[in-house]
C-alpha positions as CSV (number, residue, x, y, z in Angstrom):
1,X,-21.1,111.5,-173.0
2,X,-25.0,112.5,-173.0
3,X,-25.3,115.5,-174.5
4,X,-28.3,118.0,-172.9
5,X,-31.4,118.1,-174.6
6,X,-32.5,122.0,-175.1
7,X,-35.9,121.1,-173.8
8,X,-34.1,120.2,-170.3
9,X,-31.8,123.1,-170.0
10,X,-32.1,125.7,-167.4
11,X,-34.9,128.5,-167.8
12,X,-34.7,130.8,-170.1
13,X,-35.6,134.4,-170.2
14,X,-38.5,134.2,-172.8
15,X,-39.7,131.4,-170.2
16,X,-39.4,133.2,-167.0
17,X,-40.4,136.5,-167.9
18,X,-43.5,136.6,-169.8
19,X,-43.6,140.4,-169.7
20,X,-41.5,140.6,-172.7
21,X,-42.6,142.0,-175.5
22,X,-43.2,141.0,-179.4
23,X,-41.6,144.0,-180.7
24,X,-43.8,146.1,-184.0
25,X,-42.0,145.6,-187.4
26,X,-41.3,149.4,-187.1
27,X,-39.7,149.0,-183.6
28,X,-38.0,145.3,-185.0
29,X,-36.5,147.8,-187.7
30,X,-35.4,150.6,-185.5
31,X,-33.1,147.4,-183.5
32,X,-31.6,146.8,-186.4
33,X,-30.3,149.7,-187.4
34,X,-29.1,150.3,-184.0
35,X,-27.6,146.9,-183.5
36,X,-25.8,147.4,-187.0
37,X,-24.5,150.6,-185.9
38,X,-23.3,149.7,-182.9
39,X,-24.3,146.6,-181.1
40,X,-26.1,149.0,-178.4
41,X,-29.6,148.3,-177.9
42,X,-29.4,151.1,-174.9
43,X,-31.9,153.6,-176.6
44,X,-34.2,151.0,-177.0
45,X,-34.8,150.1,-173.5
46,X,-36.8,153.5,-172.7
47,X,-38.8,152.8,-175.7
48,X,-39.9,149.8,-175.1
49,X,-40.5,149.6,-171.2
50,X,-37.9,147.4,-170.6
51,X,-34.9,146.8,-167.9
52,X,-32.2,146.4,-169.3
53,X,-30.7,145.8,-172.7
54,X,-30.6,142.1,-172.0
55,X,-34.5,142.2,-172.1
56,X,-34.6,144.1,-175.1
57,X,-32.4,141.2,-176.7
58,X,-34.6,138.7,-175.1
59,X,-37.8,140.7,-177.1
60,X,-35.5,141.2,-180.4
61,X,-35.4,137.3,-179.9
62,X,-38.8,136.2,-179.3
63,X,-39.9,138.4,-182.2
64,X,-37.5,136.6,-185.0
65,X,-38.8,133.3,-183.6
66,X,-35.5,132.7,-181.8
67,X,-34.9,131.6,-178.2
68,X,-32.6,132.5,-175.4
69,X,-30.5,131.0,-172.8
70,X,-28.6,131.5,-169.9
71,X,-25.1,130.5,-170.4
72,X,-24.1,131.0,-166.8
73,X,-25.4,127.6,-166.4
74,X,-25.2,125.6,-169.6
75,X,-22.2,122.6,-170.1
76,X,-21.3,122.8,-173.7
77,X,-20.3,119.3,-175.5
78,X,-16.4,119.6,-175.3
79,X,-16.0,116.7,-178.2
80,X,-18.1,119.2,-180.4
81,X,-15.8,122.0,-179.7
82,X,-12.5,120.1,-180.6
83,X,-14.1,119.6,-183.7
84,X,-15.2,123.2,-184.3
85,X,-13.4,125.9,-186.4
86,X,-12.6,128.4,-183.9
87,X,-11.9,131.1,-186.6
88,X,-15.6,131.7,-186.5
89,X,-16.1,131.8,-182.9
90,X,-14.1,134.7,-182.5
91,X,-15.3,135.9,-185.7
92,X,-18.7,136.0,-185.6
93,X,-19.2,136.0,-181.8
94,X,-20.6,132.4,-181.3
95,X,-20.2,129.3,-179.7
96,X,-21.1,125.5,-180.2
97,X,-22.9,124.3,-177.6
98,X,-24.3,120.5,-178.1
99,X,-26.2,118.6,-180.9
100,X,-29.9,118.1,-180.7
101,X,-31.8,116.4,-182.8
102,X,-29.5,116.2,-185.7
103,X,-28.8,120.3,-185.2
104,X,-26.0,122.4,-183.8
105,X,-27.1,124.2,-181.1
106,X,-25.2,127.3,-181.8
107,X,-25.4,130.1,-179.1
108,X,-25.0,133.8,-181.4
109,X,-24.8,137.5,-180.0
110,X,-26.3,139.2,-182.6
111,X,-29.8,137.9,-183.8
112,X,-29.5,139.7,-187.1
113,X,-26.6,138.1,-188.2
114,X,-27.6,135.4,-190.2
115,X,-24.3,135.0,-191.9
116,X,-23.1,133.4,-189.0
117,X,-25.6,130.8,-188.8
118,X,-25.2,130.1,-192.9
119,X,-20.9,130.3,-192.5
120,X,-21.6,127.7,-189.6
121,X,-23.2,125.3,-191.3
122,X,-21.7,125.4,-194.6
123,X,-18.6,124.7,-192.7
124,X,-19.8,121.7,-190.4
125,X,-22.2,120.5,-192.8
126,X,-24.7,120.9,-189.8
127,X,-28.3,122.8,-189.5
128,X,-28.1,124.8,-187.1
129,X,-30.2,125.9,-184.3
130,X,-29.3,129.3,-183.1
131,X,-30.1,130.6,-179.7
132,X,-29.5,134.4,-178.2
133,X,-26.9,135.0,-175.4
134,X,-26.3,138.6,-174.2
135,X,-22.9,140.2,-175.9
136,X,-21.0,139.9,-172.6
137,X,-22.3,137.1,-171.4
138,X,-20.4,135.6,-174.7
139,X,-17.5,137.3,-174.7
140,X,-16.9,135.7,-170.7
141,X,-17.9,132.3,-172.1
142,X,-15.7,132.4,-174.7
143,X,-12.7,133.3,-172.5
144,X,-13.4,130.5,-170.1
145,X,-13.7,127.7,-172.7
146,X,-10.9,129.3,-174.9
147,X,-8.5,130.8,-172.4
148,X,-7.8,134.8,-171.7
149,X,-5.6,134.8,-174.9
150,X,-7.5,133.1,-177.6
151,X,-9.7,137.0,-177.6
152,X,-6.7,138.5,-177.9
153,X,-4.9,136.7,-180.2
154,X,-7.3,136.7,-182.9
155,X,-7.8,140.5,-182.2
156,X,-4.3,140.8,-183.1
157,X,-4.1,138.8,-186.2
158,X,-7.4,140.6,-187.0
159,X,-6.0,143.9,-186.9
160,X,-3.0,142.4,-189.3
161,X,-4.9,141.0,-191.5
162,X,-8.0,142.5,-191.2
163,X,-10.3,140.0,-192.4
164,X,-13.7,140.9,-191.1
165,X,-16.4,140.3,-193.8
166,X,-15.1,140.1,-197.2
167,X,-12.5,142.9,-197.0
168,X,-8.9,142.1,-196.2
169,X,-5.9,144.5,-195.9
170,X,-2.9,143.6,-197.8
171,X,-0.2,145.9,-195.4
172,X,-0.3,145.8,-191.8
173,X,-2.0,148.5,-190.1
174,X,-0.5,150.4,-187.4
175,X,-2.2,152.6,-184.3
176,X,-1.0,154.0,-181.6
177,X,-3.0,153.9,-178.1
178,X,-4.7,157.3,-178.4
179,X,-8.2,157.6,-177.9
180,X,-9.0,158.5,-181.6
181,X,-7.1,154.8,-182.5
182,X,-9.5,153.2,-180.1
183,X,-12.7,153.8,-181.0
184,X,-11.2,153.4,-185.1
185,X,-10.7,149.4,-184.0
186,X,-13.9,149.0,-182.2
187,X,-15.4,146.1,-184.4
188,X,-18.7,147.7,-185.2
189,X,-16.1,150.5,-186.6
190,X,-14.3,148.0,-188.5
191,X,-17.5,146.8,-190.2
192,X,-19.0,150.3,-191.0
193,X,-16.0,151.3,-193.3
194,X,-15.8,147.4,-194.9
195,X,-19.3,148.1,-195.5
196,X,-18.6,150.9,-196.9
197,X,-16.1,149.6,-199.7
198,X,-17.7,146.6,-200.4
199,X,-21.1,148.2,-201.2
200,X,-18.7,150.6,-203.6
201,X,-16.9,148.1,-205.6
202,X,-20.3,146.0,-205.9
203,X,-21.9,149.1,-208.0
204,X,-18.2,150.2,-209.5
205,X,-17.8,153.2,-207.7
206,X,-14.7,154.9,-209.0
207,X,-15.1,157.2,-206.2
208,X,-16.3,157.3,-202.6
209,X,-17.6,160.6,-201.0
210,X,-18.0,160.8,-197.6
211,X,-18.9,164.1,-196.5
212,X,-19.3,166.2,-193.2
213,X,-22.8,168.1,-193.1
214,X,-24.1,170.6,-190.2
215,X,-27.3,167.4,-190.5
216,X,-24.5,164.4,-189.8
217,X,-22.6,161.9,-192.5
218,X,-23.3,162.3,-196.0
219,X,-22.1,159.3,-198.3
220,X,-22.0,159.7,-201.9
221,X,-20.4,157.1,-204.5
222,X,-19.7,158.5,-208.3
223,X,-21.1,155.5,-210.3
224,X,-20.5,156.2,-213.9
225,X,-19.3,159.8,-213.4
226,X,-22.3,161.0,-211.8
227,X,-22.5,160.9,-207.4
228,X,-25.2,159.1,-206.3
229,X,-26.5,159.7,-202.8
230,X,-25.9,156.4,-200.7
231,X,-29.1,155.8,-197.5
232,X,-27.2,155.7,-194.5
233,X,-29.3,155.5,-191.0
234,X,-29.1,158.3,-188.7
235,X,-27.3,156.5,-186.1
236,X,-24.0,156.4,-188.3
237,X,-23.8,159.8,-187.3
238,X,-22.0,159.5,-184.0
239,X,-19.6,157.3,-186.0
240,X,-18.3,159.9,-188.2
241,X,-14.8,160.9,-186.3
242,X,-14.4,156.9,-186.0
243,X,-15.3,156.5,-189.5
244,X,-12.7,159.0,-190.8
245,X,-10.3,157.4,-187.9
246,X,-10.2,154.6,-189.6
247,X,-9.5,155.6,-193.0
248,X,-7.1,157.6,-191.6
249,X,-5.5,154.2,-189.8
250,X,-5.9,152.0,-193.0
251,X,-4.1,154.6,-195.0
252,X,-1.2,155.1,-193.1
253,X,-2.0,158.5,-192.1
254,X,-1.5,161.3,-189.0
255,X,-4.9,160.3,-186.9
256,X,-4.4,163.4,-184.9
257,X,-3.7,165.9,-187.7
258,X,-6.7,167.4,-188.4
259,X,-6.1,170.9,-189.6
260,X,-4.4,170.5,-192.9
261,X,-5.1,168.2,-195.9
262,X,-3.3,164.4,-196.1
263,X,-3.4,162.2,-199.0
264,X,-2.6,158.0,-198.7
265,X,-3.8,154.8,-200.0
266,X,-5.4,151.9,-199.1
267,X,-4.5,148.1,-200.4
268,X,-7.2,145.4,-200.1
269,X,-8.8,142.4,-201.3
270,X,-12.4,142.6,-201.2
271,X,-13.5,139.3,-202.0
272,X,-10.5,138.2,-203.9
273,X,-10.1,141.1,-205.8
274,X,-7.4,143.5,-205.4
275,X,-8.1,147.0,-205.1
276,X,-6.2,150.2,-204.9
277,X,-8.0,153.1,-202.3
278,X,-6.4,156.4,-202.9
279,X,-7.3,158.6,-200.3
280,X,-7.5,162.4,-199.6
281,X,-8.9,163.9,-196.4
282,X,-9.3,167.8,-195.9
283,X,-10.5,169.5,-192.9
284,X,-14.2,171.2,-193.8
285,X,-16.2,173.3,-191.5
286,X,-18.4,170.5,-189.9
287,X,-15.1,168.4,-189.4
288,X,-12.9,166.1,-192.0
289,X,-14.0,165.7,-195.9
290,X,-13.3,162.1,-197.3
291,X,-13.1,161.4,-200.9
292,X,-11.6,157.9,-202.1
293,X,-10.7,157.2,-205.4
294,X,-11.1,153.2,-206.3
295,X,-9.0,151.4,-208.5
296,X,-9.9,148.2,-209.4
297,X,-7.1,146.1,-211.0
298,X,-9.0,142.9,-211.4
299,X,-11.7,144.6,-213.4
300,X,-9.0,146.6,-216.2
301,X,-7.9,145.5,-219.4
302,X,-6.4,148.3,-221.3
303,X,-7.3,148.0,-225.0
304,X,-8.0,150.2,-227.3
305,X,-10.8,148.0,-228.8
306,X,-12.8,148.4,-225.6
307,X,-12.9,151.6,-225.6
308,X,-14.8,152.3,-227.8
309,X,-13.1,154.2,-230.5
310,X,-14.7,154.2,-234.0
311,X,-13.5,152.2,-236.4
312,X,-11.9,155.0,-238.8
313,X,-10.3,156.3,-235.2
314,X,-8.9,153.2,-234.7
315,X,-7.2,153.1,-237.5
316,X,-5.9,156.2,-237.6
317,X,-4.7,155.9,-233.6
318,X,-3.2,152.9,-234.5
319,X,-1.0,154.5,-237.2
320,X,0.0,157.6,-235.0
321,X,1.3,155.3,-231.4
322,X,3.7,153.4,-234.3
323,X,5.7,157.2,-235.4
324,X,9.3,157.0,-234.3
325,X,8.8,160.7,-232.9
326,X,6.5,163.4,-232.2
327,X,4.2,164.3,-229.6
328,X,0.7,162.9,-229.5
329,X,-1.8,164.5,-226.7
330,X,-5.0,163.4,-224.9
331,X,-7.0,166.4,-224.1
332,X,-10.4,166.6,-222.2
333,X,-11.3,167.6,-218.8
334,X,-11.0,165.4,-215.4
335,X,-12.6,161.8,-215.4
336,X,-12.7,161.6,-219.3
337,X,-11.0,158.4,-219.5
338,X,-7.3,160.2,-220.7
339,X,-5.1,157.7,-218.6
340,X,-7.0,154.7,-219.9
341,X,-6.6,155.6,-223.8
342,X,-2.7,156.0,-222.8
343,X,-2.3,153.0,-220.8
344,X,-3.7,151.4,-223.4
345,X,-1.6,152.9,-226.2
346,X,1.3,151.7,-223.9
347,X,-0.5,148.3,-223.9
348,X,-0.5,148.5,-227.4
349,X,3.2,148.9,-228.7
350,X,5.3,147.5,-225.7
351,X,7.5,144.8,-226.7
352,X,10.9,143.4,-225.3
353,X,12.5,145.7,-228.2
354,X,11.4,148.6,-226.9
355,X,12.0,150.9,-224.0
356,X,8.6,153.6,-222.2
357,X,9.4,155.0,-219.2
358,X,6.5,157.2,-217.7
359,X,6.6,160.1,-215.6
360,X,2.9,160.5,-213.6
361,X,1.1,162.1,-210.9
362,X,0.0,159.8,-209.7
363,X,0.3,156.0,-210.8
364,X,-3.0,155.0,-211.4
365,X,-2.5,151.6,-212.4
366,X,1.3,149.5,-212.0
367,X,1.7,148.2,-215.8
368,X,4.2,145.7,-216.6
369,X,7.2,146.1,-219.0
370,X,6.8,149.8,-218.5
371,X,9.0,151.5,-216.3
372,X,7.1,154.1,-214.1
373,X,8.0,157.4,-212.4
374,X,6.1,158.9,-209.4
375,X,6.5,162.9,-209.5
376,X,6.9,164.2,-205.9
377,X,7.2,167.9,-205.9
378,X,7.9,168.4,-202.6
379,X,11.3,167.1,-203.2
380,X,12.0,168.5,-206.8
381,X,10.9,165.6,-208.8
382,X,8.8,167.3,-211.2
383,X,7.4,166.6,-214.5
384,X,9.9,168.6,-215.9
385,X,12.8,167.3,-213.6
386,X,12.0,163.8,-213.8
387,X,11.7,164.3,-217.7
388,X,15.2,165.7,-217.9
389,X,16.6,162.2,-216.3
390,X,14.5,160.0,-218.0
391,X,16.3,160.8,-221.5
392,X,19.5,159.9,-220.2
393,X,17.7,156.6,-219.5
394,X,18.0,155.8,-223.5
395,X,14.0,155.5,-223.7
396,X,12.1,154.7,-226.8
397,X,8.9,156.1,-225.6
398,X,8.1,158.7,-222.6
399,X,4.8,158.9,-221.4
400,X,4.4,162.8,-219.5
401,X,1.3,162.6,-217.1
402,X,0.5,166.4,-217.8
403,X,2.3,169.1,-219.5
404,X,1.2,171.8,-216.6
405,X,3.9,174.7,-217.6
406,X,6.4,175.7,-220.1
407,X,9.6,174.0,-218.5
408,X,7.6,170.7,-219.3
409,X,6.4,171.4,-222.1
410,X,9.7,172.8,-223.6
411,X,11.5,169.6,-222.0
412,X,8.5,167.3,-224.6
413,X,9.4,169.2,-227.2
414,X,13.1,168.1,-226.7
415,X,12.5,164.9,-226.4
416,X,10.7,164.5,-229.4
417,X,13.0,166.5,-231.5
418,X,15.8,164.2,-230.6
419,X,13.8,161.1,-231.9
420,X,11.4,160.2,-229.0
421,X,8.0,159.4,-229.3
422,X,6.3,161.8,-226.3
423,X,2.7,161.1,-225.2
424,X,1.3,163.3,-222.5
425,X,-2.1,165.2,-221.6
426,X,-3.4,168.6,-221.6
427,X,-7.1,170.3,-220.2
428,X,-8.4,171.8,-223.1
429,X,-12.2,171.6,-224.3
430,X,-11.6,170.0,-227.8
431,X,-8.4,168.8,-230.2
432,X,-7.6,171.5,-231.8
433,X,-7.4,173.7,-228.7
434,X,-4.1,172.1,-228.0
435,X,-2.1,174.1,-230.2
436,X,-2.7,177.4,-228.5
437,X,-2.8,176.2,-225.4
438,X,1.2,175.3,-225.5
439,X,1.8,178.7,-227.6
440,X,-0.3,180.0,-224.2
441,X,1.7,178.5,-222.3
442,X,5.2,180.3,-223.9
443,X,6.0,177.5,-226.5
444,X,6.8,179.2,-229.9
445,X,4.6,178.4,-232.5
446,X,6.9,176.9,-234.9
447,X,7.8,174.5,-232.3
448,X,4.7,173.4,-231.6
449,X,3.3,172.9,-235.1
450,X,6.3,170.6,-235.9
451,X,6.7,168.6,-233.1
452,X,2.5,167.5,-232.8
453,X,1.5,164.3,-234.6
454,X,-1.8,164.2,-233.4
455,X,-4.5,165.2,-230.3
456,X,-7.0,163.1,-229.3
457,X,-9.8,164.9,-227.8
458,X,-12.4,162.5,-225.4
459,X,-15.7,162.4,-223.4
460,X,-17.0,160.0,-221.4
461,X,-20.7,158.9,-222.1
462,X,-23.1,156.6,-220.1
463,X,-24.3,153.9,-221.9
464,X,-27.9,153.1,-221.6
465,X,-28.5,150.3,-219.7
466,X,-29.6,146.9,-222.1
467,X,-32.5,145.2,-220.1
468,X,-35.1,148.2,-219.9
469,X,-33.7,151.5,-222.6
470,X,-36.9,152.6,-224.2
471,X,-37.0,153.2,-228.0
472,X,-38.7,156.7,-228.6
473,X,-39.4,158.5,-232.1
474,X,-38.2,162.3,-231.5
475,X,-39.4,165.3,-233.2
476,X,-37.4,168.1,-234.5
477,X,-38.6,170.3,-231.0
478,X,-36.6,167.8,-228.6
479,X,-33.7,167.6,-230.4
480,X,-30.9,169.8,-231.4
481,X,-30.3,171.5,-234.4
482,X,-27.2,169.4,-235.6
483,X,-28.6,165.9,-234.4
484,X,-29.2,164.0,-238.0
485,X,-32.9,163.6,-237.4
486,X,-33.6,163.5,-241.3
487,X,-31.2,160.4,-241.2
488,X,-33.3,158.8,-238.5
489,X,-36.6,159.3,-239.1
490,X,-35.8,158.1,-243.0
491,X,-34.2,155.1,-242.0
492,X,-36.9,154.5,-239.6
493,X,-33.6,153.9,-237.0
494,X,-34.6,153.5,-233.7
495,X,-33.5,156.3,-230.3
496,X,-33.2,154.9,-227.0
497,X,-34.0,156.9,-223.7
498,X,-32.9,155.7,-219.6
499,X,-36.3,153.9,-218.4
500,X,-34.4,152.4,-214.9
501,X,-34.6,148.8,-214.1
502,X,-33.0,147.0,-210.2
503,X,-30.3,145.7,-212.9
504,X,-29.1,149.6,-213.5
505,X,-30.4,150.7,-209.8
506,X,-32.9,152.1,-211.3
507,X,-30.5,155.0,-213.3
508,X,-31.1,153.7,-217.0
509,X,-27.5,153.2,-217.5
510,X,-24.6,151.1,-216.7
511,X,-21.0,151.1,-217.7
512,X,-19.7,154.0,-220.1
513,X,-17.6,154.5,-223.3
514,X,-16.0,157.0,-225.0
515,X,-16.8,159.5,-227.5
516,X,-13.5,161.0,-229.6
517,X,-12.6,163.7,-232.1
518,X,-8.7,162.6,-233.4
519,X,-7.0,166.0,-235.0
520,X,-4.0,164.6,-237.2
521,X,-1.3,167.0,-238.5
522,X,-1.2,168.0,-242.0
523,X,0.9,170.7,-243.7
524,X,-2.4,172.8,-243.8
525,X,-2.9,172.3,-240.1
526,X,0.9,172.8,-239.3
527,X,0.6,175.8,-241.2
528,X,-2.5,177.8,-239.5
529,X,-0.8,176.6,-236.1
530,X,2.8,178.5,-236.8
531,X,0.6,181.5,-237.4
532,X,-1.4,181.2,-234.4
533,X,-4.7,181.1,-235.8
534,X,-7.8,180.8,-233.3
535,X,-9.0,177.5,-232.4
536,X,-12.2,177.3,-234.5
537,X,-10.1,177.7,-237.8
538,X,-8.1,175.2,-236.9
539,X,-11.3,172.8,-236.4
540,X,-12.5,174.0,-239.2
541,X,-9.7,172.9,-241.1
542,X,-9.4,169.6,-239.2
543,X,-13.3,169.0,-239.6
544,X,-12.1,169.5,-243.7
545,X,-9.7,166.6,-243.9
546,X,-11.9,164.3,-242.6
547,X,-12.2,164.6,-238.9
548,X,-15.6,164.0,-237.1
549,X,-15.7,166.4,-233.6
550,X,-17.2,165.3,-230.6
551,X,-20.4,166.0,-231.0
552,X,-20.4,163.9,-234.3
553,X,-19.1,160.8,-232.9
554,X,-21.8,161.2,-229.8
555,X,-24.6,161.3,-232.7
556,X,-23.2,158.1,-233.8
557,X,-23.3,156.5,-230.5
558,X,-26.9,157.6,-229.9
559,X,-28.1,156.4,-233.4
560,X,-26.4,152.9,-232.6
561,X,-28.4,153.1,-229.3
562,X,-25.4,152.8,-226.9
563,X,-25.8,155.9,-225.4
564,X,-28.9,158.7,-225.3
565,X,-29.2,162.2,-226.2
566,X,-29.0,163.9,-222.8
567,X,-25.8,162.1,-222.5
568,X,-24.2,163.6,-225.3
569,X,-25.8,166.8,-224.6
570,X,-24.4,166.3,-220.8
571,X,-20.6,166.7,-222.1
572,X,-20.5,168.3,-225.6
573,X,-21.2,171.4,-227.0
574,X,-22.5,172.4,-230.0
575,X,-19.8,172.5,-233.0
């Protein structure tokens, strides 16, 4: 069979219409965006003088270099086809059309897409010569050469599987015919919220923001504990109720309820990694509030040696997860790293001769060997409740997401009294605060004071990014009063500052670790806590044993240039 030469086929539009235009980077750039968002060139064709969208294509084309072709009247090679992976036909929107020269002439929708071209010939081991065909023109080629239900087909699998770019769901998704549902599985949809996720777990988002504003979509990811404005083009505005659709769709959720709050999750692999999406949506006054919380369970390793506890703490925590009973707390506010110091405590001491249950609000991260409770309040499994049955369950160690109220806290103390080791969390701003927060709560003191082993109080703290921190020499003016400058400038030790390099995004920092204070219970500290002394005496007395506060342990970090001062300034007070 003699393949046709391109040079033979029929006219083309860049041939037969010379009136075309070579589009102005800014206009070229405006196409994109628009194409991106939706595969509409519409608003263009006013802009540019144009007919039709088809003629904007035709200038989109001619300005990247690229040619058309009218498929109306082109005879694909057959042979070729047989041979070609039609995954990526109905992927990308292509189709093989003959060999020329030693290339693939490979007809494409979308002349931005230059994955396609790259994903072709990486799999045919082909160059490739890619020529633009109108969308619909396409999608009626495709149907002819493929038959009605090859489209169909794949759409299906692709909505089971939903592998469109490098983001794949791990549970089937389910949508009902509604109109909401529709425009949620419209591809360009489909590749907004990937988008979305991918670009997130790239820059280890642990959090997702996307926000309803009177001016259109806000998108905000928390990168390192601190939100960072994402650019998004205007034209994802009139995506928003499809963008939150979709969420809504991939989470399992109530598309139509939008008047009171809903909570799911999402499980994916984004390019082979799993990842957990927990998802809350709440209706705000310019329409529904998104915030996803990302888990990413290729990128954990719970250890207490990386997070980066001091030495003497180490020791010391290493000592206390060992007791055979008491209670020992992890205090600090939201986002300060609690679960991962317990998880990793868990990590720590699990073995086949021991039995921890946990009791958590909710799992964060599935661990093995440890058995795990999710509280749901709404039908009576509480903290408290689900603490009750899990001593009949003969546990070693019980780990109590949050003591919230006295019936839980009251139901720790049990526990440990009977010869359990309890671990748990509270809000308070330091370690020593603990004490009176349970007597707050209704716990009597004596109670308390007996049963505590040991709070661990923690921060979270950028660390300054390695490839451009700049060493500076401070004077006592820009420092605080209780930063060991003497020490420094003595020692001639150098303090770092953020700079911002493309490595960091240009933030100074990447990645975090802790800062700790580790209160252990003495008789003297036992002793101030039965008589419900204020929180500063008990520091005090702490801070007199041996222990070093927040603050102290941030110095540290700043002096060993891991972290900088307006860090530790950022999340610690002043002792």
């Amino acid at each position: 069979m003699v393949c046709p030469m391109i040079v033979n086929r029929p006219s083309t539009l860049t041939d037969t219409d010379p009136s075309i235009p070579v589009l102005t980077p800014d206009q070229l750039s405006v196409a994109r965006v628009a194409h991106a968002a939706g595969g509409n060139l519409e608003e263009m064709v006013e802009r540019l003088g144009c007919e039709s969208q088809t003629q904007v294509l035709a200038a989109v084309a001619r300005t990247l270099g690229l040619d058309t072709i009218e498929l109306r009247e082109a005879k694909p090679d057959l042979q070729l086809l047989e041979s070609f992976p039609v995954r990526l036909i109905h992927r990308f929107q292509i189709f093989p059309l003959w060999m020329q020269r030693g290339s693939l002439v490979l007809a494409i929708s979308d002349p931005f897409n230059l994955q396609a071209v790259d994903a072709v010939s990486s799999a045919t081991g082909l160059s490739v010569l890619p020529v633009v065909v109108p969308p619909d023109d396409l999608a009626q080629f495709i149907r002819r050469h493929l038959g009605v239900g090859a489209e169909t087909i794949d759409d299906l699998v692709a909505l089971q599987r939903l592998q469109l770019g490098d983001v794949q769901m791990l549970e089937e998704v389910q949508f009902d015919g509604s109109e909401d549902a529709e425009a949620a599985q419209q591809a360009s949809v489909v590749r907004l919220v990937n988008e979305i996720l991918t670009e997130a777990i790239e820059t280890r988002a642990s959090d997702i923001h996307v926000e309803a504003q009177e001016s259109g979509l806000k998108l905000r990811y928390r990168i390192d504990g601190v939100l960072q404005r994402q650019p998004t083009p205007p034209e994802m505005n009139r995506f928003q109720a499809a963008i939150v659709s979709r969420l809504k769709i991939m989470a399992r959720l109530n598309i139509a309820e939008k008047r009171v709050p809903q909570d799911g999750r999402i499980k994916l692999r984004v390019k082979g990694r799993e990842i957990d999406v927990r998802v809350s949506i709440i209706p705000m006054l310019h329409g529904e509030g998104v915030v996803m919380r990302v888990l990413d369970k290729e990128n954990l390793s719970f250890s207490l040696r990386g997070i980066g506890m001091p030495e003497g703490v180490y020791e010391q925590f290493q000592r206390l997860i060992r007791l055979p009973h008491g209670i020992i707390l992890v205090t600090g506010p939201t986002g300060s790293g609690k679960t991962t110091t317990l998880y990793s405590a868990l990590s720590e001491i699990k073995n086949e001769e021991t039995k921890i249950i946990t009791t958590e609000d909710p799992i964060e991260y599935q661990l093995e060997g440890i058995n795990q409770i999710q509280v749901h309040t709404k039908v009576g499994l509480t903290f408290a409740a689900s603490l009750r049955s899990i001593l009949r369950h003969d546990p070693d160690v019980v780990l109590v997401g949050e003591i919230r109220d006295l019936e839980t806290a009251e139901n720790a103390i049990q526990a440990s009294l009977t010869g359990h080791l309890v671990f748990s969390t509270l809000h308070t701003n330091d370690a020593a605060g603990a004490f009176m927060r349970l007597c707050d709560m209704g716990v009597e003191p004596f109670l308390v004071s007996s049963t505590i082993e040991g709070v661990m109080a923690q921060r979270l703290v950028r660390r300054l990014c390695p490839d451009c921190r700049k060493p500076i020499r401070p004077k006592r003016k820009d420092v605080p009063e209780d930063f060991p400058l003497a020490e420094v400038l003595e020692k001639h030790i150098p303090v770092y500052e953020p700079r911002g390099c493309p490595s960091c995004r240009q933030t100074g920092y990447r990645g975090r670790i802790g800062i700790y204070e580790l209160l252990l219970g003495n008789d003297r500290i036992r002793a101030l806590a039965n008589e419900r002394q204020p929180t500063h005496i008990l520091k005090q007395a702490a801070m007199e044993a041996g222990m070093k506060s927040l603050r102290q342990d941030g110095w540290e970090k700043v002096i060993s240039g891991i972290t900088s001062l307006d860090e530790v300034l950022r999340v610690t007070k002043e002792d």
